[in-house]
DRENMITOR-194386 format. One record per residue (C-alpha): x, y, z; residue in three letters. Coordinates in nm, 3 decimals, padded with zeros to 5 digits. Last residue first. Example, Ala and Ser with C-alpha at 12.3 -4.5 7.8 and 13.67 -1.06 7.14 Angstrom:
<nodes>
+---------+---------+---------+------+
|       u |       v |       w | type |
+---------+---------+---------+------+
|  01.367 | -00.106 |  00.714 |  SER |
|  01.230 | -00.450 |  00.780 |  ALA |
+---------+---------+---------+------+
</nodes>
This chain:
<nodes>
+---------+---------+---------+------+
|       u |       v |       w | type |
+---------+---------+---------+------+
| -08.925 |  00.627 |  16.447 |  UNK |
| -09.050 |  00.780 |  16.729 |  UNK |
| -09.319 |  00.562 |  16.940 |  UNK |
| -09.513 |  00.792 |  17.124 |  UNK |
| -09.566 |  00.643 |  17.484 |  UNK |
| -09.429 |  00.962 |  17.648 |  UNK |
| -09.133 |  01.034 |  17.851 |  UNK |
| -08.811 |  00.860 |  17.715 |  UNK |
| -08.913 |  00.835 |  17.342 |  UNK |
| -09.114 |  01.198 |  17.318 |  UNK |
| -08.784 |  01.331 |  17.495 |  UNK |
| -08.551 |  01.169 |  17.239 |  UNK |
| -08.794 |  01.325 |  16.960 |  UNK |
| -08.788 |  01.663 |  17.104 |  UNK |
| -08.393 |  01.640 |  17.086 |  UNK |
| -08.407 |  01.537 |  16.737 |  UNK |
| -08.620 |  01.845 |  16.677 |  UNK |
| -08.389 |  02.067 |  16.812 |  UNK |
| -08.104 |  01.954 |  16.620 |  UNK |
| -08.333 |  01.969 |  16.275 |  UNK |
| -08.425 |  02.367 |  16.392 |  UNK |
| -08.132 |  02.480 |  16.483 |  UNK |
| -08.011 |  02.601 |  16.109 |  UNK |
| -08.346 |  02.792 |  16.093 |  UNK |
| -08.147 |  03.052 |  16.358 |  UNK |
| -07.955 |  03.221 |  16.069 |  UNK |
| -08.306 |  03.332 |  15.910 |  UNK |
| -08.536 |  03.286 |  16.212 |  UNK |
| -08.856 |  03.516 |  16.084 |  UNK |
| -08.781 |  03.445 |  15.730 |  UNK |
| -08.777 |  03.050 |  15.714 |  UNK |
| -09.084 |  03.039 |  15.951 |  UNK |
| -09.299 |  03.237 |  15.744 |  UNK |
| -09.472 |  02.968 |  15.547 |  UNK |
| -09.493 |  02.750 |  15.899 |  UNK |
| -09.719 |  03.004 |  16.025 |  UNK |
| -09.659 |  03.169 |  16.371 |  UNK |
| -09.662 |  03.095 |  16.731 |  UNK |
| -09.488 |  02.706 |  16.741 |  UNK |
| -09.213 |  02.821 |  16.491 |  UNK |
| -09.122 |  03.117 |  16.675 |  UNK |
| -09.189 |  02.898 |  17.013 |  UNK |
| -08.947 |  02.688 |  16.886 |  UNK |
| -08.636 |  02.915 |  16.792 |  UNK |
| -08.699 |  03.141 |  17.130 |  UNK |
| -08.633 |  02.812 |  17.332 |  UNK |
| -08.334 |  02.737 |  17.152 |  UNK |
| -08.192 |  03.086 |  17.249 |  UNK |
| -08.344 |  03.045 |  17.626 |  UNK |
| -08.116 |  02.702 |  17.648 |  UNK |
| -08.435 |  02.433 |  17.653 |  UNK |
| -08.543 |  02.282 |  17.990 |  UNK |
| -08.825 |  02.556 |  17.987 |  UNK |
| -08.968 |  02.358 |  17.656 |  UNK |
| -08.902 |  02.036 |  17.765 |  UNK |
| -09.140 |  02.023 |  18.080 |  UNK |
| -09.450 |  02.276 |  18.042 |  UNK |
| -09.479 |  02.305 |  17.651 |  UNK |
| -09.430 |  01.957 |  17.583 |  UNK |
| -09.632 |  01.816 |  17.911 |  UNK |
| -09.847 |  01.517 |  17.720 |  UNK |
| -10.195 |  01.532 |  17.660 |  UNK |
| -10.216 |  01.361 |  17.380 |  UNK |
| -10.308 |  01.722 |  17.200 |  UNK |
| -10.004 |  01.808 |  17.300 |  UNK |
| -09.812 |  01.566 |  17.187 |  UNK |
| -09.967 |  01.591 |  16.811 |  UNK |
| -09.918 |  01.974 |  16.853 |  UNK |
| -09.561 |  01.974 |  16.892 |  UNK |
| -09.447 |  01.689 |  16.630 |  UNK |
| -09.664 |  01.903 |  16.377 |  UNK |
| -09.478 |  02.155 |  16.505 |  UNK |
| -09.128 |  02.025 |  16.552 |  UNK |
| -09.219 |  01.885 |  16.150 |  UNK |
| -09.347 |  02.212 |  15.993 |  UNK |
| -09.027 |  02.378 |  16.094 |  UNK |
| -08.783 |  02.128 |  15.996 |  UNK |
| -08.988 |  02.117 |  15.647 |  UNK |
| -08.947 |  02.532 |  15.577 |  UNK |
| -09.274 |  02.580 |  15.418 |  UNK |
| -09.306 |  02.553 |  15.035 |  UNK |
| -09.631 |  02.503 |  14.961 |  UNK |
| -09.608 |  02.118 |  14.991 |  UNK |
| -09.468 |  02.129 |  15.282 |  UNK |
| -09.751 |  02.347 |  15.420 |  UNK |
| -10.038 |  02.122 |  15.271 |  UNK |
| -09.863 |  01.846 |  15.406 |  UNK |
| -09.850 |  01.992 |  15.753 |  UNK |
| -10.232 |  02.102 |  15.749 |  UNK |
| -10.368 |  01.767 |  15.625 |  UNK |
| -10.149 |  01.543 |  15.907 |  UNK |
| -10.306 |  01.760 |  16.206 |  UNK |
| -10.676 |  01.760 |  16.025 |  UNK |
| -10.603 |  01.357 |  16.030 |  UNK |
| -10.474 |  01.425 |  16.402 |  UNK |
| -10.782 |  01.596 |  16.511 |  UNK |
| -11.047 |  01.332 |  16.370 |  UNK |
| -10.793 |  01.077 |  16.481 |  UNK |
| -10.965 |  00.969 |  16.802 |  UNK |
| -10.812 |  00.857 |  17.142 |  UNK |
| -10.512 |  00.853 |  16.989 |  UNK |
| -10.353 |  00.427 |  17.046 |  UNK |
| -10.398 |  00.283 |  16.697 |  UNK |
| -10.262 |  00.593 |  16.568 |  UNK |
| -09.921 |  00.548 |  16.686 |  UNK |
| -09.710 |  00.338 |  16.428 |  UNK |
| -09.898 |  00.511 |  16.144 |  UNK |
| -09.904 |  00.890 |  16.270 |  UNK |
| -09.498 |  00.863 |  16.321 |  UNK |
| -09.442 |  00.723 |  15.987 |  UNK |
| -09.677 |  00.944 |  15.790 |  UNK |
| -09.470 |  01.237 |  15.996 |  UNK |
| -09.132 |  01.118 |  15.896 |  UNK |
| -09.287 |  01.026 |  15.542 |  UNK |
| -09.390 |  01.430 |  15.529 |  UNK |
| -09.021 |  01.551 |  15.651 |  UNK |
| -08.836 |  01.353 |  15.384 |  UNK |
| -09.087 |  01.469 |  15.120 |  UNK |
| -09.019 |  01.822 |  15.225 |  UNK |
| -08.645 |  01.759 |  15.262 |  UNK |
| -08.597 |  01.615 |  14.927 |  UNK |
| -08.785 |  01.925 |  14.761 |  UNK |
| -08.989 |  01.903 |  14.417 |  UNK |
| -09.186 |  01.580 |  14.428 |  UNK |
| -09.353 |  01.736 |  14.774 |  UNK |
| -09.521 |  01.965 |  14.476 |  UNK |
| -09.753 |  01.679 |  14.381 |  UNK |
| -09.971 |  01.644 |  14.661 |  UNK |
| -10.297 |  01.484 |  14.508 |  UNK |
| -10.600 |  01.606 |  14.618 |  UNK |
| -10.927 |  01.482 |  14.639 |  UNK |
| -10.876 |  01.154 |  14.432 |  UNK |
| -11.226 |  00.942 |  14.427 |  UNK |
| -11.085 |  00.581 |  14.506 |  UNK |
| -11.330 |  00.321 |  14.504 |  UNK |
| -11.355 | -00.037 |  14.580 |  UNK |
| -11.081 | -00.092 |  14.833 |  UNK |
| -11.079 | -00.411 |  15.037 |  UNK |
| -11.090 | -00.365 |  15.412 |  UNK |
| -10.891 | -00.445 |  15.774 |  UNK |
| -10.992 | -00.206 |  16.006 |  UNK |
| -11.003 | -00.520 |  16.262 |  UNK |
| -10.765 | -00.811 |  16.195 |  UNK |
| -10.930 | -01.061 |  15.880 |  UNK |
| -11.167 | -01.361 |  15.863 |  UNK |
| -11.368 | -01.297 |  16.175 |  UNK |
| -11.678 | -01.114 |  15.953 |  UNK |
| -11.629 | -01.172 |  15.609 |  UNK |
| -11.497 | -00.883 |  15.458 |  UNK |
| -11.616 | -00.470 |  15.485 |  UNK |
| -11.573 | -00.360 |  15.146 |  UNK |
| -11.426 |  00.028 |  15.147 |  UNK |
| -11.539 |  00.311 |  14.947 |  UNK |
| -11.301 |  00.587 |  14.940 |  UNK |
| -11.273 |  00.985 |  14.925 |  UNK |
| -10.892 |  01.061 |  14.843 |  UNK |
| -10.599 |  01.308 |  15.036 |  UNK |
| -10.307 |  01.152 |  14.867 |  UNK |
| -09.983 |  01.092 |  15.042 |  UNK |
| -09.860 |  00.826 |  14.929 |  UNK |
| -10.027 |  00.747 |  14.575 |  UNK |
| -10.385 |  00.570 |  14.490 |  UNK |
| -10.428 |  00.547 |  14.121 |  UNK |
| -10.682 |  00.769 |  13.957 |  UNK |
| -10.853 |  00.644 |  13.696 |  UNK |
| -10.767 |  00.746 |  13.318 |  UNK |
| -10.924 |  01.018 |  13.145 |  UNK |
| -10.919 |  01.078 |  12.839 |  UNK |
| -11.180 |  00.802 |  12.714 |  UNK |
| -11.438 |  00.665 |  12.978 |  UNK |
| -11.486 |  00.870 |  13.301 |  UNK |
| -11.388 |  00.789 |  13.638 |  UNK |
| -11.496 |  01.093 |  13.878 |  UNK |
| -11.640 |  00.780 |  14.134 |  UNK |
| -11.294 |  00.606 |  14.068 |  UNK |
| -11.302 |  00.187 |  14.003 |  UNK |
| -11.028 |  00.045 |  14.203 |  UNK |
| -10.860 | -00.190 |  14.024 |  UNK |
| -10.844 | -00.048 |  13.656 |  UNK |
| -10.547 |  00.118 |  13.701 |  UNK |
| -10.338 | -00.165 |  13.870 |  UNK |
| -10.252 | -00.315 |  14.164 |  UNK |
| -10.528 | -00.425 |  14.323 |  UNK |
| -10.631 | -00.248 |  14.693 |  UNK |
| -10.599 | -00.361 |  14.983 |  UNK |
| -10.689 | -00.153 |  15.274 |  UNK |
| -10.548 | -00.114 |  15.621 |  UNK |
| -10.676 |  00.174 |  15.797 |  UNK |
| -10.584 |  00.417 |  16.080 |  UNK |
| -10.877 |  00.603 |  16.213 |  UNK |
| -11.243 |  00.487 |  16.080 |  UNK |
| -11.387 |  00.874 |  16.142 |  UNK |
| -11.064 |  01.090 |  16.096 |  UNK |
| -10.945 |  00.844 |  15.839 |  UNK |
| -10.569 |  00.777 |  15.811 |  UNK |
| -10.541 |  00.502 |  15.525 |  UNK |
| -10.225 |  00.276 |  15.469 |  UNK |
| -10.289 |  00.090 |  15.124 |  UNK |
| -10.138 | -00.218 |  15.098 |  UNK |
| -10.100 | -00.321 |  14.701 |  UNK |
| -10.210 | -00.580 |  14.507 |  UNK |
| -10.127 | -00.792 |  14.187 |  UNK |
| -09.836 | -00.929 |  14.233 |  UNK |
| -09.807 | -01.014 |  14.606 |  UNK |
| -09.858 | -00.695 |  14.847 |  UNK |
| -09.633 | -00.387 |  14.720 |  UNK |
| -09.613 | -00.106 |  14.979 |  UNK |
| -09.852 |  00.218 |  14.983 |  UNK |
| -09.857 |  00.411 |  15.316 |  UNK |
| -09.977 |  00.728 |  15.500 |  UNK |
| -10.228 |  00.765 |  15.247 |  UNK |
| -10.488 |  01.054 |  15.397 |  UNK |
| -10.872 |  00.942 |  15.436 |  UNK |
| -11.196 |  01.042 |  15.363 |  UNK |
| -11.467 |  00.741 |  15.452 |  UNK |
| -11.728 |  00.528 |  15.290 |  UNK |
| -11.838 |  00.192 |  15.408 |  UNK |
| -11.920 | -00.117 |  15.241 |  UNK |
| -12.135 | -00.453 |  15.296 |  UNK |
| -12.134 | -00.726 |  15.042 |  UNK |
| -12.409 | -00.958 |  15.017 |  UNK |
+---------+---------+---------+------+
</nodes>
């Protein structure tokens, strides 16, 4: 008899798997990062808001915050966190990342990062909330450079690596100014509080990134 489980998750990923599938790449903050197959088409997985006539069910789409029910397969015949999607109840769908290059840019930089390293956080309840907040700001408009060094910021931190105490300082006290703006305020009001300065900000993060690759396991890519 098939056994299921039901989690909230973020779509880090959606790739093409054979004809009639697709890979589904699910953050969950209680399962943390998930592999789940799901068919190809709109009748595949059958929605919990599905109803018949207007409305059609929900697909699952990159970056979509959703409610799902997972099959758990045969026991030893797949990797672990490895399920088969059932339902897909859409929570929230962001749409406005369509609008700005740079914001959807900035939000696959962060899927990407969260997906090659999740498999080593000691739990993803605080990175899923992590990966929520920054595509909620993106998609809203926040300046992307800026919600990316933070998001990058925080998720070191919170790994317990020495951000704030070793490449902070190391920075030129201008640069250093630039970042803790960003770190200290909302990323809605970054763009006005550093005006000229906001220029900085994809230089900066680079540099974080080449110190997250030589000093931390993070793998930046």
């Amino acid at each position: 008899m098939p056994r299921y489980v039901e989690a909230e998750g973020l779509v880090l990923d959606s790739k093409p798997s054979g004809e009639k599938h697709r890979r589904l790449t699910l953050l969950s903050p209680t399962l943390g990062l998930v592999t789940a197959m799901a068919r190809d088409s709109r009748a595949s997985a059958k929605p919990a808001t599905a109803r018949k006539g207007k409305n059609p069910p929900s697909r699952p789409d990159i970056f979509d915050q959703a409610t799902v029910q997972l099959e758990i397969p045969d026991s030893g015949t797949v990797h672990a966190n490895f399920y088969f999607l059932r339902e897909y109840k859409l929570l929230h769908r962001h749409t406005g990342l369509g609008n700005s290059y740079a914001a959807l840019e900035a939000a696959a930089g962060l899927a990407r990062l969260i997906a090659h390293n999740a498999a080593h956080f000691e739990t993803c309840a605080p990175v899923y909330e992590l990966c929520r907040k920054a595509l909620e700001a993106l998609e809203k408009g926040a300046l992307p450079e800026a919600v990316r060094i933070k998001a990058l910021f925080l998720l070191a931190s919170a790994e317990g690596y020495a951000a704030r105490e070793q490449w902070l300082p190391a920075l030129p006290a201008s640069d250093q100014a630039v970042v803790i703006t960003v770190l200290n305020r909302p990323a809605s009001e970054a763009a006005q509080l550093l005006a000229e300065a906001a220029g900085r900000l994809p230089k900066l993060r680079a540099a974080f990134e080449r110190w997250l690759e030589q000093h931390t396991d993070l793998e930046v890519k």
